[in-house]
TORMAR-54675 format. One line per 4 residues: their letters; for each residue x, y, z of C-alpha. Coordinates in steps of 0.02 Angstrom, whole numbers, padded with zeros to 5 digits. Layout:
<pts>
A	X Y Z | ...
</pts>
This chain:
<pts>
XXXX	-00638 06429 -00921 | -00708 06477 -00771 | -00636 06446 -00586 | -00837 06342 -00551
XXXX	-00819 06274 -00739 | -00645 06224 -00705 | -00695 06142 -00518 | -00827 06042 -00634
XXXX	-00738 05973 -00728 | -00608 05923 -00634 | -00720 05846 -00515 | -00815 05761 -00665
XXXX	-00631 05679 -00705 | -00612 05622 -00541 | -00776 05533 -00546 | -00753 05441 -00719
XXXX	-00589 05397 -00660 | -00659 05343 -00495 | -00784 05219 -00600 | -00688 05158 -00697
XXXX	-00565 05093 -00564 | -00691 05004 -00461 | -00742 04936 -00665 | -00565 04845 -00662
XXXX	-00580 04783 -00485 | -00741 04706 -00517 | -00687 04623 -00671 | -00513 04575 -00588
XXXX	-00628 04488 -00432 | -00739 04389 -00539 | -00630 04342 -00718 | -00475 04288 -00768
XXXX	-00400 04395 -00919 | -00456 04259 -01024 | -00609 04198 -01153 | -00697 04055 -01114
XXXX	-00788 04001 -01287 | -00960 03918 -01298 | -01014 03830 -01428 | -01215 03773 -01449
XXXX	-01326 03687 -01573 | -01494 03775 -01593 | -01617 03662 -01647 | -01841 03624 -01711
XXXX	-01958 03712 -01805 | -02059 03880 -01799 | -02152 03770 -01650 | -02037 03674 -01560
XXXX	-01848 03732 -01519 | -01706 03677 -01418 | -01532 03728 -01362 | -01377 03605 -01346
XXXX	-01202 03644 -01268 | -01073 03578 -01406 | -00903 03632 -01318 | -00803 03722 -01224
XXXX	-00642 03821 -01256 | -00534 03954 -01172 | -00372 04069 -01220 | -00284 04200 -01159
XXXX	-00361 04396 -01156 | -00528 04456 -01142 | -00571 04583 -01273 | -00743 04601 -01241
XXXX	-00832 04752 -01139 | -00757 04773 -00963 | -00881 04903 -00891 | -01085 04894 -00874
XXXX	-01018 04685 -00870 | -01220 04658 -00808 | -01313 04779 -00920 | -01370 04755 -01102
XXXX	-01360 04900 -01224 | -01497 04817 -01341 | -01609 04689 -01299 | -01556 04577 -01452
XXXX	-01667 04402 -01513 | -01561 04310 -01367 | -01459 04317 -01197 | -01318 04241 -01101
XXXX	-01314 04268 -00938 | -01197 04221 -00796 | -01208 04188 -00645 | -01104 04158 -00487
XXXX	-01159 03983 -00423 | -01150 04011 -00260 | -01195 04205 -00240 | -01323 04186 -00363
XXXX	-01265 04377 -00439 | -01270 04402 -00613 | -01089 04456 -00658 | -01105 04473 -00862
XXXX	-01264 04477 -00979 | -01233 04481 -01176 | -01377 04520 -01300 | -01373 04464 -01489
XXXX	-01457 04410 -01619 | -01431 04221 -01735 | -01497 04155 -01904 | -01604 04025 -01804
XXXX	-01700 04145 -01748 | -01741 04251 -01960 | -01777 04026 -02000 | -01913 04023 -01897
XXXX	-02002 04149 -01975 | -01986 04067 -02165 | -02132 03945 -02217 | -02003 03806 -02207
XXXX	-01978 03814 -02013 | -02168 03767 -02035 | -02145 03608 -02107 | -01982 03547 -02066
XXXX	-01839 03549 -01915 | -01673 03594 -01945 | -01517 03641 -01819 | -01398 03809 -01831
XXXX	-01254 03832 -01752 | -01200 03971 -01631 | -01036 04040 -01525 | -01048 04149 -01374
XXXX	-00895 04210 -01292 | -00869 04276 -01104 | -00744 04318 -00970 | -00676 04176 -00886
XXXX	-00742 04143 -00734 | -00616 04136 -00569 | -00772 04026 -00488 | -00899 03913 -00523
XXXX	-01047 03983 -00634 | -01231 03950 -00706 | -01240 03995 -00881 | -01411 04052 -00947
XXXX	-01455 04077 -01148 | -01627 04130 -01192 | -01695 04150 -01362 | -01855 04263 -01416
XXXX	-01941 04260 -01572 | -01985 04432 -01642 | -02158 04437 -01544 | -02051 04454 -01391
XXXX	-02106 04270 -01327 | -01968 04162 -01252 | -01944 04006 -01393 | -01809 03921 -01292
XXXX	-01689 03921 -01129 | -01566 03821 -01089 | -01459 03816 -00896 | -01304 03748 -00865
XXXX	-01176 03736 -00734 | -00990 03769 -00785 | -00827 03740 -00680 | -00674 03840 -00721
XXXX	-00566 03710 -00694 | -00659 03571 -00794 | -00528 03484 -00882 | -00642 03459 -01037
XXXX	-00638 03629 -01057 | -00510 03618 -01216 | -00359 03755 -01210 | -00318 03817 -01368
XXXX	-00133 03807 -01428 | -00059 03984 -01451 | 00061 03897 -01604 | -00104 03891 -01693
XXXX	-00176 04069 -01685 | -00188 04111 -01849 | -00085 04265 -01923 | -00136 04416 -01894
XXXX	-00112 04604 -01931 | -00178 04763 -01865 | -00230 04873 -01998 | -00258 05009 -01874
XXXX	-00242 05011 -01694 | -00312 05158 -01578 | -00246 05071 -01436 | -00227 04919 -01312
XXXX	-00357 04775 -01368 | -00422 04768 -01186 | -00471 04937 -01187 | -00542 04963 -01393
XXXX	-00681 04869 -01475 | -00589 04761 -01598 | -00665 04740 -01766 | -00595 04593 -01855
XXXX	-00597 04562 -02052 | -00624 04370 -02116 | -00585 04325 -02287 | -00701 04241 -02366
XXXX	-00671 04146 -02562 | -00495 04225 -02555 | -00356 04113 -02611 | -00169 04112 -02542
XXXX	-00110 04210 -02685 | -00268 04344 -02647 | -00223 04382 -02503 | -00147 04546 -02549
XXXX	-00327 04604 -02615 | -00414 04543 -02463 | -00305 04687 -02364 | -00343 04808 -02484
XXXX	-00528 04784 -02467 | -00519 04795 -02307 | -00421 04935 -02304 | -00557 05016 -02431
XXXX	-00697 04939 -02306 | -00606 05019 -02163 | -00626 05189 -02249 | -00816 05162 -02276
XXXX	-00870 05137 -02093 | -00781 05287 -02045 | -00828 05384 -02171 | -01003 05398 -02064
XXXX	-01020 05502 -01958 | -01046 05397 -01810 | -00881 05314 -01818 | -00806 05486 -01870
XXXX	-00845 05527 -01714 | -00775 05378 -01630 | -00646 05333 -01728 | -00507 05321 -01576
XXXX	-00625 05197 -01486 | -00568 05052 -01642 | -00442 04945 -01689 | -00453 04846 -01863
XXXX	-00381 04680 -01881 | -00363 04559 -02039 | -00334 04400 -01995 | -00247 04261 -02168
XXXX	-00358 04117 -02182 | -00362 04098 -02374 | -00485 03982 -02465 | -00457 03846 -02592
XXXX	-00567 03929 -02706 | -00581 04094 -02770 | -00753 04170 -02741 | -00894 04094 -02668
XXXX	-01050 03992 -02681 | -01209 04049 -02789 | -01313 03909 -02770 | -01462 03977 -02909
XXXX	-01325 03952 -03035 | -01280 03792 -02955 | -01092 03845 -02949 | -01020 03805 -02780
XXXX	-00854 03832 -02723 | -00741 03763 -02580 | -00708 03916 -02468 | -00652 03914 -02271
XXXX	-00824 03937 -02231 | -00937 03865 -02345 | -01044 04037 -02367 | -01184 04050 -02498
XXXX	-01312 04149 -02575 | -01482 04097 -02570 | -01483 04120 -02384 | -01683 04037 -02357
XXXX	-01704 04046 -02549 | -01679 04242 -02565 | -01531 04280 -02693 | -01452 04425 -02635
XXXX	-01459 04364 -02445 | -01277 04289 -02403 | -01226 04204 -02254 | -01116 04077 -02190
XXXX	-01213 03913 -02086 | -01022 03857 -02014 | -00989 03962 -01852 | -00877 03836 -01735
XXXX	-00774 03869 -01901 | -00793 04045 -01894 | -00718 04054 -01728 | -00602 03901 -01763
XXXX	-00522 04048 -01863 | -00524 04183 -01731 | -00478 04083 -01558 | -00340 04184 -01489
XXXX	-00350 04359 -01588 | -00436 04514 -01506 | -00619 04493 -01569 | -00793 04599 -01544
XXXX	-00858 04622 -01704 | -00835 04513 -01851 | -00844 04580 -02044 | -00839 04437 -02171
XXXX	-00784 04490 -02346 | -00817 04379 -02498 | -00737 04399 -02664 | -00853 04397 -02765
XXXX	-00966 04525 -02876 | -01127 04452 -02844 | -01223 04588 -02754 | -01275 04549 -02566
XXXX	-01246 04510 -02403 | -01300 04499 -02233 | -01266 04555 -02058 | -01340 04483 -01879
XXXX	-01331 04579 -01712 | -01172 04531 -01604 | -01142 04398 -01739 | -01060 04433 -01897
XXXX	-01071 04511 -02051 | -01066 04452 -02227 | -01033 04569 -02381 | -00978 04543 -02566
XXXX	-00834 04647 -02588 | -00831 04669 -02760 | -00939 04752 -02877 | -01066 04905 -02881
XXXX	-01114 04977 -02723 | -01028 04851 -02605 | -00957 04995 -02498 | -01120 05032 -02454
XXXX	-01208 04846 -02412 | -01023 04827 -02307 | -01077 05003 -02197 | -01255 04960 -02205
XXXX	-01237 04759 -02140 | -01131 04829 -02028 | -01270 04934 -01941 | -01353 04765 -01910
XXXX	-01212 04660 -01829 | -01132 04808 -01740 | -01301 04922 -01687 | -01424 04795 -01691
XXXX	-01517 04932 -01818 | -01665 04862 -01932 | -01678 04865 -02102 | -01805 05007 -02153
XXXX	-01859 04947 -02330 | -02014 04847 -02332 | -02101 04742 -02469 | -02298 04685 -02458
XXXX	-02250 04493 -02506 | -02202 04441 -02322 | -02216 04254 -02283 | -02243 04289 -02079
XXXX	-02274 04506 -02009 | -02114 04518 -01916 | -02167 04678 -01802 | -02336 04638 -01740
XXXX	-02452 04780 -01716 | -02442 04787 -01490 | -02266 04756 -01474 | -02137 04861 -01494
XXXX	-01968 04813 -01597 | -01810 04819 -01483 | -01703 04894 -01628 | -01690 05067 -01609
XXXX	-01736 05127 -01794 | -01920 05061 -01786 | -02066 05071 -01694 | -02235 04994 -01705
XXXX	-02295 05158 -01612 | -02329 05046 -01453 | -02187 05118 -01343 | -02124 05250 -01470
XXXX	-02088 05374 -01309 | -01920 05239 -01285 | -01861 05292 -01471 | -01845 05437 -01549
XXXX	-02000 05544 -01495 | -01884 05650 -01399 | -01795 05706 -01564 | -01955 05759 -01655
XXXX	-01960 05935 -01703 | -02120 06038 -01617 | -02276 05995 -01706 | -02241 05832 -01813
XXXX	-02367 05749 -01889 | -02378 05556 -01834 | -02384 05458 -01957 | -02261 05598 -02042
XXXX	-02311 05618 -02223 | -02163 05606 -02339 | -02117 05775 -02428 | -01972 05731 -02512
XXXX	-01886 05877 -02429 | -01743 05828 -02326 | -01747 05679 -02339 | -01579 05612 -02253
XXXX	-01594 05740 -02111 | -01795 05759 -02072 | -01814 05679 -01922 | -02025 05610 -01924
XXXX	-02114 05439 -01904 | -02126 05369 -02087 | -02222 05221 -02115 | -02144 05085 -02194
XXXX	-02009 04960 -02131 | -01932 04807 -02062 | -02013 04740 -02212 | -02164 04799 -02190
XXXX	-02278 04938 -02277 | -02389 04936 -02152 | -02402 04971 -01977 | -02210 04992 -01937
XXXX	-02133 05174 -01942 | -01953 05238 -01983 | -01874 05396 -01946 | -01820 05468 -02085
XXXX	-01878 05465 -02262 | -01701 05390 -02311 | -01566 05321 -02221 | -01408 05203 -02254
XXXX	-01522 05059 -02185 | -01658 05090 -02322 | -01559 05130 -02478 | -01362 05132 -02540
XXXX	-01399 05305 -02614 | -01414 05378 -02415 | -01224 05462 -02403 | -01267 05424 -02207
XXXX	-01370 05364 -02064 | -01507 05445 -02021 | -01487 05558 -01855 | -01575 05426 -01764
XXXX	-01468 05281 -01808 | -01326 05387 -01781 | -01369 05418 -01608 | -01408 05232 -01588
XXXX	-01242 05163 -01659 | -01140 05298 -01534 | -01249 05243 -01409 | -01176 05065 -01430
XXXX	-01021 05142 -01460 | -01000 05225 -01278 | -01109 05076 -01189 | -00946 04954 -01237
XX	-00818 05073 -01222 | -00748 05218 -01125
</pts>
């Protein structure tokens, strides 16, 4: 190394460590090292939707990001954003994505109203603050928005008992919780005496995500925690062979009457589950072979964890709830077009060719044909504009011809949902 190379990067050290100094002031200024846990009710129809405040809860730690505390990484179906009451500065913004939001494009939020449930966590506030959430419906029009005025020191605000954090184990730890992105494991249809396979899929889950090359790559940036909350039943609920079990919480197939689509409509007893334990990304794993899943952006995912190909739907749902990354398979049989020809999709793998110069048009090679005309030759690592996704044949393009969101047979991501999920990756974390 050079004596100007060596100058660099010292001086490049002293300005990262600089940054993220005045981070850890800023955060010490404004928060408490503690969550504060909001609970809502979303609520209507594909018309007509509302947002309720449900409760309030705080615990010790804060787990989530503690730099860019006022940026978004992805622009996500929804926001929270806080406010200091007085200053009027916005001290944390959170982007992510809810089940509310894939109803109310089904032909049932057409006829009918029904409510969803949601949890949003942030730092706890030393001061008073105004809480904003904001929900968007894929055309990128505002549905619903809801402001409300918290005090720290509200006494309704319930404290959670440490005796009752559930137990707990860390199947690997890079490092201190307040400094890694912690990536906790649910069980899901596992009995008391199953607990011992619940770690061992997640052990084998573990070994799937980083398998990838994204998380290869940033594999010291994550700790993995499995938390015991076994069910009554073994298994869970397949509602199209009208066989439903009693499970901690209540997930089923049949999400909006598609079989493979699982999900789970109990979130306050999601996080019931988690209040207390280091938690930014949550992987739900059901024991059971039925083939399916489902994963939601800053939510949680759902796989089965039994049964052919499951390593791949656990990776590949965890794309969506981690990277906010689309799915790039696409039928012709859509009830509603969920990219609209005009706008483009905030998810990083798609583009409707409206603002494709903020995706991946920088990683085209010299000369590509747009729309890119499928060759069948490299097809994992052929960076192009493919049409066909988000459910769509028509009018949305993809990236590559295959990728781990389009098919289990991809051994990968696609270079451009690579980039995106280590984009994510370094936006939470140093």
């Amino acid at each position: 190394m050079t004596r100007q190379h060596l100058r660099t990067a010292l001086l490049l050290t002293i300005v990262t460590l600089s940054t993220a100094k005045m981070e850890a002031q800023d955060f010490e200024t404004r928060f408490l090292d503690a969550t504060l846990r909001l609970d809502y009710i979303y609520a209507g129809t594909s018309e007509d939707q509302a947002i309720y405040l449900n409760g309030m809860k705080t615990y010790e730690g804060w787990y989530g990001k503690r730099i860019n505390m006022n940026s978004l990484p992805l622009q996500g179906n929804g926001t929270i954003t806080v406010t200091n009451f007085v200053l009027g500065d916005t001290i944390y913004r959170h982007s992510f994505s809810t089940l509310f939001q894939e109803w109310q494009n089904t032909e049932e939020a057409s006829k009918e109203a029904r409510s969803f449930e949601n949890t949003l966590l942030i730092p706890m506030p030393k001061f008073p603050i105004q809480v904003t959430v904001e929900l968007q419906n894929m055309h990128n029009g505002q549905k619903a928005c809801l402001k409300h005025f918290i005090d720290p020191a509200d006494r309704l605000i319930r404290v959670h008992d440490t005796r009752e954090t559930l137990p707990h184990t860390y199947l690997r730890k890079a490092g201190d919780s307040r400094d890694k992105i912690d990536v906790v494991f649910v069980p899901e249809g596992y009995t008391a005496e199953e607990m011992d396979l619940f770690r061992r899929d997640c052990e084998e889950s573990i070994s799937s995500i980083l398998r990838h090359k994204a998380f290869t790559d940033r594999k010291d940036r994550f700790n993995f925690i499995a938390v015991e909350a076994p069910s009554a039943h073994s298994g869970v609920s397949i509602p199209k062979n009208r066989d439903w079990k009693s499970t901690t919480l209540g997930s089923h197939f049949d999400t909006f009457y598609s079989e493979r689509y699982l999900t789970t409509p109990n979130i306050r007893a999601l996080y019931d589950l988690l209040d207390g334990i280091p938690c930014e990304s949550i992987i739900i794993l059901a024991n059971t072979k039925e083939y399916g899943g489902g994963g939601i952006y800053n939510n949680y995912m759902l796989s089965a964890a039994r049964g052919p190909g499951y390593k791949s739907v656990i990776v590949h749902e965890f794309g969506h709830s981690f990277a906010g990354l689309a799915d790039e398979y696409f039928y012709d049989d859509q009830y509603e077009t969920y990219y609209p020809e005009g706008i483009e999709p905030w998810e990083q793998n798609l583009t409707t060719l409206t603002d494709f110069g903020s995706k991946w048009q920088d990683m085209l090679p010299n000369g590509t044909t747009i729309p890119t005309p499928a060759d069948g030759r490299d097809v994992y690592t052929k960076v192009g504009v493919y049409e066909g996704g988000g459910y769509q044949s028509k009018g949305v393009y993809r990236p590559a011809q295959d990728c781990r969101m389009k098919t289990n047979e991809a051994p990968d991501f696609c270079p451009v949902c690579t980039r995106a999920i280590l984009r994510v990756i370094d936006f939470i974390s140093r």
